[in-house]
C-alpha positions as CSV (number, residue, x, y, z in Angstrom):
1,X,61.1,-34.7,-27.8
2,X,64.2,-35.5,-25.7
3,X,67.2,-34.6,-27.3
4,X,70.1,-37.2,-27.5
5,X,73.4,-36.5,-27.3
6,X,76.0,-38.9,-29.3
7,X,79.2,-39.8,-28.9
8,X,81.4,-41.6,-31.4
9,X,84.5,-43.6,-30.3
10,X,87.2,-43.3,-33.3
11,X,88.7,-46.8,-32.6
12,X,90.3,-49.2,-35.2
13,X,87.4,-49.9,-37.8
14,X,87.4,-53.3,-36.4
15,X,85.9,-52.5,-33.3
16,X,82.8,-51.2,-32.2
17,X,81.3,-47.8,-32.2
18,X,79.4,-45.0,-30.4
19,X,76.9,-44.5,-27.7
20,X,73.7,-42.2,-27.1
21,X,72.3,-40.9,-23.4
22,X,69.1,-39.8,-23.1
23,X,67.3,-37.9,-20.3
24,X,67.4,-40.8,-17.9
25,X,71.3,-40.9,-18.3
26,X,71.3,-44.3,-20.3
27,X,74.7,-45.4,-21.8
28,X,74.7,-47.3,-24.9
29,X,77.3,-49.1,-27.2
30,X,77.1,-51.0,-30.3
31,X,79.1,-53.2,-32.2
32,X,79.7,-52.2,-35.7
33,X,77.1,-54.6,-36.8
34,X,74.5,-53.0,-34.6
35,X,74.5,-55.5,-32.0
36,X,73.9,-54.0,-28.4
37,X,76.5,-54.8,-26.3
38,X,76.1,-52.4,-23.4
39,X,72.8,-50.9,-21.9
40,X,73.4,-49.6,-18.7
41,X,71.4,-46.3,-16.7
42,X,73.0,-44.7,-14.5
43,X,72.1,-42.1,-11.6
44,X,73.3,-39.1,-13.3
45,X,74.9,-37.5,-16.2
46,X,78.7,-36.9,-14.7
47,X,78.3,-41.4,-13.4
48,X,77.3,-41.8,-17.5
49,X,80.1,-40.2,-18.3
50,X,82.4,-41.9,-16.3
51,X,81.3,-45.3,-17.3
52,X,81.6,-45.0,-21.0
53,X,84.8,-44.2,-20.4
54,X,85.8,-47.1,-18.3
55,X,83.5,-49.5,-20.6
56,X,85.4,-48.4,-23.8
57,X,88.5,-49.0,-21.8
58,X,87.4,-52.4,-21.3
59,X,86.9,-53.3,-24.8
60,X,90.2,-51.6,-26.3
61,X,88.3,-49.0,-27.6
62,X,89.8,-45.5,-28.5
63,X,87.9,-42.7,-25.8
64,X,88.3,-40.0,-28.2
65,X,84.5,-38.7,-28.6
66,X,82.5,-36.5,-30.8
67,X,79.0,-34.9,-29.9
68,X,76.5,-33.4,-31.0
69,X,72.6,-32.8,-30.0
70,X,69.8,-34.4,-31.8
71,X,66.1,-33.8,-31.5
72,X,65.3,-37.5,-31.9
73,X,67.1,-40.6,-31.7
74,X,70.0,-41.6,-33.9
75,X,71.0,-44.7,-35.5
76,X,74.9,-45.5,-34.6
77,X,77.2,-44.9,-36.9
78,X,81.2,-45.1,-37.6
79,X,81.2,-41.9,-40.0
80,X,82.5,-39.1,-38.6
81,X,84.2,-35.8,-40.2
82,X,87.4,-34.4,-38.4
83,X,88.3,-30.8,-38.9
84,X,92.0,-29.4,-37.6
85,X,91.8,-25.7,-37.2
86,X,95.2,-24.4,-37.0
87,X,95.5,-22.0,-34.2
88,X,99.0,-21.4,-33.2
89,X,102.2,-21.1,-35.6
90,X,105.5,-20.0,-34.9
91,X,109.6,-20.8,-34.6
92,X,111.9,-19.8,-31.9
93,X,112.5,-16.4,-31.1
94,X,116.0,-15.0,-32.1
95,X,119.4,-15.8,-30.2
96,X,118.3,-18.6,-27.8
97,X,121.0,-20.3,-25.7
98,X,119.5,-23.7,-25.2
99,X,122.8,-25.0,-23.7
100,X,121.4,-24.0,-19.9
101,X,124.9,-25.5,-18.4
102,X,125.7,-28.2,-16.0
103,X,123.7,-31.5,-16.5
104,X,120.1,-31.0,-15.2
105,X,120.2,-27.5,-16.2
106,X,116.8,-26.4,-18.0
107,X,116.0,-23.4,-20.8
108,X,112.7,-22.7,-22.3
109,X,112.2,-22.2,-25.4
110,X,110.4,-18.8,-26.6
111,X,108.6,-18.5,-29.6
112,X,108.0,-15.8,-32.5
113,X,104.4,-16.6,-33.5
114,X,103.0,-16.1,-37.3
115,X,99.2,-17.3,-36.7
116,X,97.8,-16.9,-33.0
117,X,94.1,-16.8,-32.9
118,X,93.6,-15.4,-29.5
119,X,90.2,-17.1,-29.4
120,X,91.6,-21.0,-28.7
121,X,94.9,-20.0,-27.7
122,X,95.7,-16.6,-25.4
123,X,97.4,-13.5,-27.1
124,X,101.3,-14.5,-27.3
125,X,104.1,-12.2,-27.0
126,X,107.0,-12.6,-29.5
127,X,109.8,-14.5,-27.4
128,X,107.4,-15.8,-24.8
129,X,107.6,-19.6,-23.7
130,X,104.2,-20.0,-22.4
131,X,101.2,-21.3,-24.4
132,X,98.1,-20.6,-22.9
133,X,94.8,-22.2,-24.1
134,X,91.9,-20.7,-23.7
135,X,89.3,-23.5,-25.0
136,X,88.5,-27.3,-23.5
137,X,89.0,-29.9,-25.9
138,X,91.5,-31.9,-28.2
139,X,94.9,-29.8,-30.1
140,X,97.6,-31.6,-32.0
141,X,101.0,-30.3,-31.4
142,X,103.9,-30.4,-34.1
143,X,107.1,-29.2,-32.4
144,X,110.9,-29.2,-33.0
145,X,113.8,-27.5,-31.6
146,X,117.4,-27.7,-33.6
147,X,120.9,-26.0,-33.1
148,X,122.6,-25.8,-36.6
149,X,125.8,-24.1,-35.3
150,X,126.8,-25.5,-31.9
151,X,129.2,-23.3,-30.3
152,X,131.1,-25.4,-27.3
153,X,134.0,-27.5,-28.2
154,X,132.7,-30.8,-26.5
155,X,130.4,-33.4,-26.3
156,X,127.3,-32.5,-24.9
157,X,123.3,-34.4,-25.0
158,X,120.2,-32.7,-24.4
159,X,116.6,-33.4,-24.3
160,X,113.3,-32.3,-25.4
161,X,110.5,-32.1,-23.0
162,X,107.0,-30.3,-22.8
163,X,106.1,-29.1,-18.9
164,X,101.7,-29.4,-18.5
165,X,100.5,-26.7,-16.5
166,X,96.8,-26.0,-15.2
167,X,95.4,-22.6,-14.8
168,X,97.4,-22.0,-11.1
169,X,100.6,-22.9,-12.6
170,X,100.5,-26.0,-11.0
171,X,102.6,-28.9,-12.9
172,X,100.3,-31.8,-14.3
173,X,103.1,-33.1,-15.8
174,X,106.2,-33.3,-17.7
175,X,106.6,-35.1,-21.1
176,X,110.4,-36.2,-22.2
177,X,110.0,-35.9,-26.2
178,X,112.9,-36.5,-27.6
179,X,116.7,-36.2,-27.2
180,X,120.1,-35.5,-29.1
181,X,123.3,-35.6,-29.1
182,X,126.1,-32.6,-30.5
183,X,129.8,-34.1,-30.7
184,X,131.6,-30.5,-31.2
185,X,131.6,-27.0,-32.5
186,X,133.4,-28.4,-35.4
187,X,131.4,-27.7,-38.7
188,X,130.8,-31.3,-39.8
189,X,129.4,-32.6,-36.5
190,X,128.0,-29.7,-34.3
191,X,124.3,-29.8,-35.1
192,X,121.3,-31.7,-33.3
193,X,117.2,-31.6,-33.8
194,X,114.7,-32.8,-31.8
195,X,111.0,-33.4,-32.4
196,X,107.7,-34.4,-31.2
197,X,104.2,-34.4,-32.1
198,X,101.1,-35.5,-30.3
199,X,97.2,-34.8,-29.1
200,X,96.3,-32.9,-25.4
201,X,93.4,-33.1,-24.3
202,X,93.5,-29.7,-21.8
203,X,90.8,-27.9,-19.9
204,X,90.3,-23.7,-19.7
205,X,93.4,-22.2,-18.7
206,X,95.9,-25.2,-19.1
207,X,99.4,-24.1,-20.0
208,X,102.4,-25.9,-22.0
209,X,106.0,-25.0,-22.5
210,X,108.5,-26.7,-24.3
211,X,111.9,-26.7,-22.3
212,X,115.4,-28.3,-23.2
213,X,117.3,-30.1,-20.6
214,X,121.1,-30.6,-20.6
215,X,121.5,-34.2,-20.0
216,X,125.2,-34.8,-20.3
217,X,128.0,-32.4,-20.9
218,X,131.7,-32.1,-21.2
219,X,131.7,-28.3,-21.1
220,X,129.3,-26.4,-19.0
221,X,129.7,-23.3,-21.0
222,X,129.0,-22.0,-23.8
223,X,126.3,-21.0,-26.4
224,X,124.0,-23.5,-28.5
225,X,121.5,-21.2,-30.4
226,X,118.0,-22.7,-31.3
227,X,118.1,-22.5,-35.0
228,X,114.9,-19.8,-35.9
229,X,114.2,-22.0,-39.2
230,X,114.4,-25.6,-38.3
231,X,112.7,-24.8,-34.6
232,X,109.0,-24.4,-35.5
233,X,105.9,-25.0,-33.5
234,X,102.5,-25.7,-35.0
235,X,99.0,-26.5,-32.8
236,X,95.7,-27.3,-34.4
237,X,92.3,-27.7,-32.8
238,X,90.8,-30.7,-33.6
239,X,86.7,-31.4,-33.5
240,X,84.5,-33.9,-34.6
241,X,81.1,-34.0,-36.7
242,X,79.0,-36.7,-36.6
């Protein structure tokens, strides 16, 4: 028999669920009652995939998918497992000037890794700034980046960001995380921490780094250490069962 490959769309419960394509590229959704809604074929596999995309767009459904092969037909359901492998774990390297200088200026952050998998993410140096995946599909990203002990006698803001790069090094974009803002080098007001987390959904080869940009500052000089505690990284890779 045909096998059928199903996808389940991890909206709010409220909503509807899944779809199924067989061999003549059919695309199928349900409402969580079992009503049909959609029962389209299309020419090929890459069109099919296309539209249930665009058709759970159109119903404010979340495109997040599952699969998985089935040697006969499958009756829709919302159940689904997730699993979060974690893959990548680490805080910044040592003695890391995040204060780049004059407004605009840039620093990457480096980071000394305690779990790297080499399988979903490429082999990391200690102190390296680049993340490299090395599998398609969804990770989860938990990052932060503090200085506890700023050293520059001024005001000063900075921001958080995480550059997207495919395998060529060419930028698919660049994410502003978070900001703050360090009043002095005096010891009650001369700490900041930023933080983000989020999914990516990257292909082979994809690259991230996580960069801090000086956004405003009073002195141009000066050091502003990434705390190697309070800076941490984590990234999971996340699948689905059905």
């Amino acid at each position: 028999m045909p096998k059928y490959n199903v996808v389940l769309f991890l909206g709010s419960e409220s909503k509807g669920h899944g779809w199924y394509r067989d061999t003549d590229f059919v695309v199928r959704l349900w409402e969580k009652d079992g009503t049909e809604i959609v029962n389209q074929a299309y020419a090929d596999d890459s069109t099919a995939r296309a539209a249930i995309v665009t058709e759970a767009t159109n119903l404010g459904w979340d495109s997040e998918v599952a699969t998985q092969e089935f040697a006969e037909p499958v009756t829709p359901t919302v159940n689904a497992v997730v699993s979060a492998l974690n893959v990548f774990k680490g805080v910044a390297a040592a003695a890391q000037n995040i204060h780049g200088g004059v407004a605009g200026s840039v620093s990457a952050v480096g980071w000394d890794t305690t779990v790297n998998d080499g399988v979903y993410i490429d082999a990391h140096v200690d102190g390296d700034s680049e993340i490299v995946f090395l599998k398609q599909g969804q990770f989860h990203y938990k990052a932060s980046i503090a200085a506890i002990n700023s050293g520059l006698n001024n005001r000063n803001t900075y921001a958080m960001r995480m550059r997207w790069l495919d395998t060529d090094d060419v930028e698919k974009d660049l994410f502003y995380l978070d900001d703050t803002y360090i009043r002095d080098d005096a010891v009650d007001y001369d700490s900041g921490l930023m933080a983000d987390g989020d999914v990516l959904i990257v292909e082979i080869g994809d690259k991230v780094i996580f960069e801090v940009e000086v956004l405003d500052e009073q002195t141009a000089s000066g050091t502003v250490n990434a705390d190697t505690v309070k800076s941490k990284i984590r990234i999971d890779y996340v699948s689905y069962a059905v």
